[in-house]
N, C-alpha and C positions, 0 to 999 in steps of 0.2 A: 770241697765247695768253698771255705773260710780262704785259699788261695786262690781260687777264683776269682772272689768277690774283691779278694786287694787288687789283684791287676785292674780286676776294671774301676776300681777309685780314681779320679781326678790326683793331678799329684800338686803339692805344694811345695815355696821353699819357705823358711822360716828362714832371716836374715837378721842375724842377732850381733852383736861389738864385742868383739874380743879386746877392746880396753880394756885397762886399770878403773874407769869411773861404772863401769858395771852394766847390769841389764835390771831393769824392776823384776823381783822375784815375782808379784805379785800380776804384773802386766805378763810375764812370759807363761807364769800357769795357767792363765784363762788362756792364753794365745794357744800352747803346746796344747790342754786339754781339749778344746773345744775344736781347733783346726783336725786333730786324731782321731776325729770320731767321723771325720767327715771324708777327709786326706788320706794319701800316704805321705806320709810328712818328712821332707830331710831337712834340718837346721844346716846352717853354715855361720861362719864368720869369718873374717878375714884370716887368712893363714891357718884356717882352722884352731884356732887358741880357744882355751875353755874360756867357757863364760864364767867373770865374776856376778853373781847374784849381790844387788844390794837392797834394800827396803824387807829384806828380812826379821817375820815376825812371828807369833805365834799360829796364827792360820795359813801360814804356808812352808815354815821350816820343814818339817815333816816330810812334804812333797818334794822339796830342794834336797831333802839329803837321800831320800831314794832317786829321783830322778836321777843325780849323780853317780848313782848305781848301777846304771842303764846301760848297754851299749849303745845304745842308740844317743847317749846323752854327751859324745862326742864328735863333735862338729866338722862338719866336711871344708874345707878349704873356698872358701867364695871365689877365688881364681879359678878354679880347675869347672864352676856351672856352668851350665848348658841353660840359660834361660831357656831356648825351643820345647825343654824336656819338662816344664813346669805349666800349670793351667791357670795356679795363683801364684801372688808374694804377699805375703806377711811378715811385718817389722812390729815387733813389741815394742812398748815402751824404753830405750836405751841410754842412758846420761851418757855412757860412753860411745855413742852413735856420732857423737862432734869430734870426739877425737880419730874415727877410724872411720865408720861407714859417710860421713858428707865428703867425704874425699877419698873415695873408693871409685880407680876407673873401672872395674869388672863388675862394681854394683850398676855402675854408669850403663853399661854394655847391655845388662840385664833389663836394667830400667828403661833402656830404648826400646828394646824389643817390647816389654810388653805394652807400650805405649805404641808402637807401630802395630800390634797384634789386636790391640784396647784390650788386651788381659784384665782383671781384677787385681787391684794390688791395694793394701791395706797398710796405713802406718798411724803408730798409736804414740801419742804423748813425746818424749825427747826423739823416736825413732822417726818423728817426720824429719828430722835434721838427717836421715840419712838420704830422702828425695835429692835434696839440696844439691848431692853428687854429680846429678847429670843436665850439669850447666857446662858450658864451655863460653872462651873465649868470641869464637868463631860461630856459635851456634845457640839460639835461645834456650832456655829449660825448656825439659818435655812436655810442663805441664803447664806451659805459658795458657791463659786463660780459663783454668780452672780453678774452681771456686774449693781452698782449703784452710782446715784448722791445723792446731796444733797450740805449742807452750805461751801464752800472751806473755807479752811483756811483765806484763801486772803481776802474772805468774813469776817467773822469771825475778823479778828484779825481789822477791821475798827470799831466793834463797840466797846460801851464804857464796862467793864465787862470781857473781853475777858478772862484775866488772871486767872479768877474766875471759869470759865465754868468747872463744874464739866465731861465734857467729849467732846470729838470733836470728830463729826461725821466721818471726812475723814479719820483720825487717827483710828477709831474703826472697819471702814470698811474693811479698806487697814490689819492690826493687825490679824481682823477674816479673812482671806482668801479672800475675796472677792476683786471683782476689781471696784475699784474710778475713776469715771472720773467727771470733772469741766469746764465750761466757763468760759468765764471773768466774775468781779463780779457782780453781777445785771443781769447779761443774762439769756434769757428765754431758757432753757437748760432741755432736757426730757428724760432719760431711760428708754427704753424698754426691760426687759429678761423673758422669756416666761411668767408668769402669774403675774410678777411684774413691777408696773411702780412706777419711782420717780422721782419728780423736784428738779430741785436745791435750786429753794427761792421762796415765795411767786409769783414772777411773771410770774412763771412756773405755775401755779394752773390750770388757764382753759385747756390749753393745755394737761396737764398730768390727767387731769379728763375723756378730751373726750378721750385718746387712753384706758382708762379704760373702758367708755362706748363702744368701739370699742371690746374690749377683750370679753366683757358681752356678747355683741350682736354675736359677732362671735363662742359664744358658745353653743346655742341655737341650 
């Protein structure tokens, strides 16, 4: 009966950066926990590389160093997905999401599809910078006039680095068509436009997870 009931779960992908600049420990446990309960859940990242966890602390080590333990806690190859085979995506909070997942063309591939499908797809705090991918030259962003959050500037220019960042989310948003809005900085801050939800920072994660779960469930 317990195999039953996984097959007929909706399936997820969890799309996480196998950079060096890491993934929020704290953004990817709400993300892994809450999407698991709901999903069959398979993470990826590019080339399949472990994730470095960073913002690791007392309320989540613990879970990081089992999770690590896991089979399931290494990651499938983002080249090799089959978006058709997935019902959501889910992107955690990622600082290393600028160095790999915004210029990902198989995230690109993904991200078409479930914009021509109006899938649910979820991205939280640095991991909206991995949206950012599926621009082209030749073809507008998928998510030309919808209405999205993610790191404000405000944000942003407090950390150390700033000057370096090869791309700034509000800027690329506001540039492709679409329309930016932001909280103060740190504010737990969620977007809702039809089949897309985004947070602004990591502490937007559980929130911006359940109106996902919400979307999932009201689709059925």
């Amino acid at each position: 009966m317990a195999s039953e009931r996984l097959q007929s779960r909706p399936a997820c992908l969890l799309v996480a950066s196998g950079a060096a600049e890491g993934v929020s420990a704290q953004s990817f446990l709400h993300c892994f926990t809450m999407a698991s309960a709901a999903f069959n859940l398979q993470v990826a990242t590019p080339g399949g590389k472990a994730m470095d966890f960073v913002d690791v602390d007392e309320s989540n080590a613990r879970w990081v160093q089992d999770f690590r333990l896991k089979a399931y806690a290494n990651p499938a190859k983002l080249e090799s997905i089959d978006g058709a085979r997935y019902h959501a995506l889910l992107i955690p909070s990622c600082p290393g999401a600028l160095a790999d997942l915004a210029s990902s063309g198989s995230l690109a591939r993904i991200l078409q599809h479930f914009r021509s499908e109006s899938k649910p797809v979820c991205a939280v705090g640095h991991g909206v910078a991995a949206l950012c991918c599926a621009a082209s030259e030749d073809r507008p962003w998928v998510f030309q006039g919808y209405s999205v959050t993610g790191p404000s500037v405000y944000e942003l220019v407090r950390a150390p680095g700033f000057a370096h960042l090869p791309l700034i989310v509000e800027d690329f948003v506001k540039d492709a068509g679409a329309c930016f809005s932001a909280s103060e900085p740190g504010a737990v801050h969620v977007v809702l436009d039809r089949h897309l939800v985004t947070g602004q920072n990591a502490r937007s994660t559980a929130p911006a997870v359940q109106t996902l779960l919400f979307l999932c469930g009201a689709r059925k």
